[in-house]
Each structure stands twice: as structure tokens, then as C-alpha cells.
C-alpha positions in Angstrom: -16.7 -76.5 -28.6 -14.3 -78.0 -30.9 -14.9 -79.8 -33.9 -14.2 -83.6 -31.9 -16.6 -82.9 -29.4 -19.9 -82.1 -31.1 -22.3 -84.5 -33.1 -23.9 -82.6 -36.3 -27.6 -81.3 -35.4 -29.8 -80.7 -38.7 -31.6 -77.5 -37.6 -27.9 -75.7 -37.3 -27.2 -77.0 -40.6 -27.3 -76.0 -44.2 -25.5 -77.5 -47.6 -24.1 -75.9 -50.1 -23.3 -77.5 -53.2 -20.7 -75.8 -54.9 -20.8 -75.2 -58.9 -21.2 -79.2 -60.2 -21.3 -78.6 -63.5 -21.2 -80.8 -66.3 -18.6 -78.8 -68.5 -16.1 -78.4 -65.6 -17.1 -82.5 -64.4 -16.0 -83.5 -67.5 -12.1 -82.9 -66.6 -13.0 -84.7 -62.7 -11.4 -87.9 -62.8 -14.1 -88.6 -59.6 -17.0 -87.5 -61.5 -18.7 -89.9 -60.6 -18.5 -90.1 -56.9 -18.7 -86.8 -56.7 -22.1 -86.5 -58.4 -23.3 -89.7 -56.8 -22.1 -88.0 -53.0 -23.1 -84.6 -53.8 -26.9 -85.9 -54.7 -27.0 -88.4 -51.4 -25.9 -85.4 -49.8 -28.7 -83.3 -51.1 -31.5 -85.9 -50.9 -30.2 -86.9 -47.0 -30.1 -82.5 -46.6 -33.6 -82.3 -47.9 -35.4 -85.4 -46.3 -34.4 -83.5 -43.0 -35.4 -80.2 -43.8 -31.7 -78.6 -43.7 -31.5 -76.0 -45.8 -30.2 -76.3 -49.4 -27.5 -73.5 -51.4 -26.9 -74.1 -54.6 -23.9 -72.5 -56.7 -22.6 -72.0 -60.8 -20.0 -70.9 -62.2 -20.4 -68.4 -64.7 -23.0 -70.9 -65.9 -22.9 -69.3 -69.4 -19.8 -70.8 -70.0 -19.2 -73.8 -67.5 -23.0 -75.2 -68.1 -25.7 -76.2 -65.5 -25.3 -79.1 -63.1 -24.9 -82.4 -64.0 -28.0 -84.4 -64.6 -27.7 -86.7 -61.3 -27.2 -83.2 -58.8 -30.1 -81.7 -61.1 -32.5 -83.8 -60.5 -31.8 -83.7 -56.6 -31.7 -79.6 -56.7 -35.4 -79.5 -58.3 -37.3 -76.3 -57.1 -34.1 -74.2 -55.9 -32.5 -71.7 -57.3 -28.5 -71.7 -58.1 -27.2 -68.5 -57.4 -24.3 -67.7 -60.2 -20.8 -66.1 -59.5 -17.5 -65.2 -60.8 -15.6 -65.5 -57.7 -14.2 -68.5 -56.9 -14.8 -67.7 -53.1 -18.9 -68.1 -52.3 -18.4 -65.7 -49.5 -16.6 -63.3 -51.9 -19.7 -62.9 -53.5 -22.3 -60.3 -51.9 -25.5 -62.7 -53.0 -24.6 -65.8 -52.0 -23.1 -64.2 -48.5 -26.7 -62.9 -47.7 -28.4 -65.6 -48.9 -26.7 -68.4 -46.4 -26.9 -65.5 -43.8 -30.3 -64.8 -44.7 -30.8 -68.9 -42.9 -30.6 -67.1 -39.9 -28.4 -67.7 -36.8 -29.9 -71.4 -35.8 -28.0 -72.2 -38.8 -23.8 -72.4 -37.8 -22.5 -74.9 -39.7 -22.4 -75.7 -43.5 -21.6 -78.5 -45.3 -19.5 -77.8 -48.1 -19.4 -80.0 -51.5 -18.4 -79.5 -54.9 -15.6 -78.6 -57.0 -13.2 -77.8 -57.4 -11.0 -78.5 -53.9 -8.5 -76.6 -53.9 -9.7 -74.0 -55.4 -13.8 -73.1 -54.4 -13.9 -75.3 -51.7 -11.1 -73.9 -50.1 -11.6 -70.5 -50.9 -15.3 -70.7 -49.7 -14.7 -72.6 -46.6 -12.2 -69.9 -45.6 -14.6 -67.4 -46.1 -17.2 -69.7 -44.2 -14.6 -69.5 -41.4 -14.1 -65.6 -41.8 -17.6 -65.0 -41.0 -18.3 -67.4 -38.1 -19.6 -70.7 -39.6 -18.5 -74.6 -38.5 -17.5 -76.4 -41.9 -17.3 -79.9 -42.8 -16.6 -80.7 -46.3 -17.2 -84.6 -47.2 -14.3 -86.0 -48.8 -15.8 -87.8 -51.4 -17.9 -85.3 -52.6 -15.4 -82.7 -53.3 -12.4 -82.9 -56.0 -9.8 -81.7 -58.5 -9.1 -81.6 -61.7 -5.4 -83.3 -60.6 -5.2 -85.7 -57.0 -2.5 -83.8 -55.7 -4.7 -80.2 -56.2 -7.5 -82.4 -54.1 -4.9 -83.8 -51.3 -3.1 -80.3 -50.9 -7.1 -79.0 -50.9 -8.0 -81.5 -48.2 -4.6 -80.8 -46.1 -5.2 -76.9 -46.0 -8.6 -77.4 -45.2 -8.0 -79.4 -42.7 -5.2 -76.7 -41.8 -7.2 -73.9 -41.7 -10.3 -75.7 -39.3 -12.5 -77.2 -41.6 -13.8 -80.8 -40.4 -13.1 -83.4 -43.6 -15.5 -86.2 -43.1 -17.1 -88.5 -45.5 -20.9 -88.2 -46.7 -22.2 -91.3 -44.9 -20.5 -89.8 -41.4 -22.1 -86.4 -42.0 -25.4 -88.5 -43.2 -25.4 -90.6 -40.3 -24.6 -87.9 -38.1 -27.6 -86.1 -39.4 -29.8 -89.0 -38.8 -28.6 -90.0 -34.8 -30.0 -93.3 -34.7 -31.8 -96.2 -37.3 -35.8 -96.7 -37.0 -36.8 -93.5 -37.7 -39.2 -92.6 -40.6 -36.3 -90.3 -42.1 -34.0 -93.1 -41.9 -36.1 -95.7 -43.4 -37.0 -92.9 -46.0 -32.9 -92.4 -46.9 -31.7 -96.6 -46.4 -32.3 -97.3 -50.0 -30.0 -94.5 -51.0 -27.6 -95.4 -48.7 -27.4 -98.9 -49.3 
């Protein structure tokens, strides 16, 4: 099925949030979407029981996530790596395949785009997986890193959406208990 023709389903999904940490945010000029997004993202992930990954980099040196994705990532463990590429690294490879084979899609965020976020979606790819990556909770340092980024994602398969379509996606339809649960944070 290609990637116009199906709606997201929360049990084949999982997120993975992708190394937002405060000592690499600091030179994001969209910080602060991209904390703000990344935590909806979690919080909307959660609410629905879709599994949550968590990632650093080299965490001795970059830091731990920022306070706002923190706070939303309460009782999981990040798993640390030196590649720049999630799939590149044996942990974090059996851990989202460790979700099972329900689970065929991930939802990519983080930083930085062109660099993690494409390397890890292509890996993603390699080994089977539907991506999305939200727009607006991804970036670079520069903007034309993050539109090159978005372009070869887009290039190489990945769906680029925004976090409210992926959200609303998730959710189907307004009324329900989850939805009421997640309108404040979407307002």
C-alpha cells in the first residue's frame, strides 16, 4: 500500500524521539517548536498506548533532553549511541524490533534532519518499517541542512507530515475519551 493510501493505525505504530538534547537545542533556531512538537508528539504517542523510543547522543557530552521532552519521557529509558544512524546501532535496532511485528511504522522526530533523522529513517527503510517524520518536530542547525533533510527524506520514501496530521490521524475521529484527554494540548 503506498504511503497516500493508508490512514495511521496506533497499534502498528511506535515513536522515536531522536537525541533532543539541551546542549545540541541550544544551536536549533526552532528550539522551540521542536521541543513543544516533539512533547505533543510524545503525550498524543502515550495517551494511545503506542509505543515510545527514546535516543541521546553521547549524552556525556551533548546533555540529557530538554526539560519540556523530559518531562513527557518520564519512566523510559533513552538508549545512548555514537552513530548518528539509530539502526546503525545494535541496541536501539533490537529494541524497536523487540515491539514486535504489529508494530510497521515509526514516527521519527528529533534532530538533527539531515543528519539523524535521515540517517535513521534510511535505516528504518532498510529494515522494513513505514516512516513519517513530522515536519515541525525535526530540524537543523542551518534551514537549508533541514530543507535538503526534508527533500531526501521525502526522496528516499519517508512520508513528511506535520504533528497535528500524524495526531489526528492517530485519533480517527473527535468525542472520544482519548481525544477529549489530548484537546487541551492541541488547542
Amino acid at each position: 500500500m503506498t504511503a497516500e493510501l493508508y490512514h495511521l493505525q496506533p497499534r502498528n505504530c511506535a515513536l522515536l524521539v531522536v537525541d533532543i538534547q539541551e546542549n545540541l537545542m541550544k544551536v536549533i533556531p526552532a528550539r522551540d517548536e521542536v521541543a513543544r512538537n516533539a512533547a505533543l508528539m510524545i503525550k498524543a504517542a502515550r495517551a494511545l498506548d503506542i509505543p515510545v523510543l527514546a535516543t541521546t547522543q553521547y549524552v556525556q557530552r551533548i546533555g540529557d533532553f530538554v526539560p519540556e521532552v523530559k518531562s513527557e519521557l518520564e519512566g523510559i529509558t533513552p538508549l545512548d549511541k555514537l552513530e548518528f544512524g539509530c539502526f546503525n546501532n545494535q541496541a536501539i535496532k533490537e529494541r524497536v524490533k523487540s515491539l514486535g511485528t504489529s508494530v510497521d511504522t515509526l514516527i521519527v522526530c528529533g534532530v538533527e534532519t539531515h543528519i539523524c533523522i535521515y540517517q535513521t529513517v534510511l535505516g528504518a527503510l532498510r529494515n522494513d518499517y513505514r516512516v513519517w517524520v513530522p515536519a515541525d518536530a525535526v530540524a537543523s542547525r542551518a534551514v537549508k541542512n533541514y530543507e535538503t533533510g526534508l527533500s531526501r527524506l521525502r526522496e528516499i520514501g519517508a512520508v513528511v507530515a506535520n504533528s497535528e496530521m500524524i495526531i489526528y490521524d492517530w485519533l480517527h475521529k473527535a468525542g472520544t475519551p482519548v481525544f477529549k484527554e489530548l484537546l487541551p494540548a492541541l488547542k
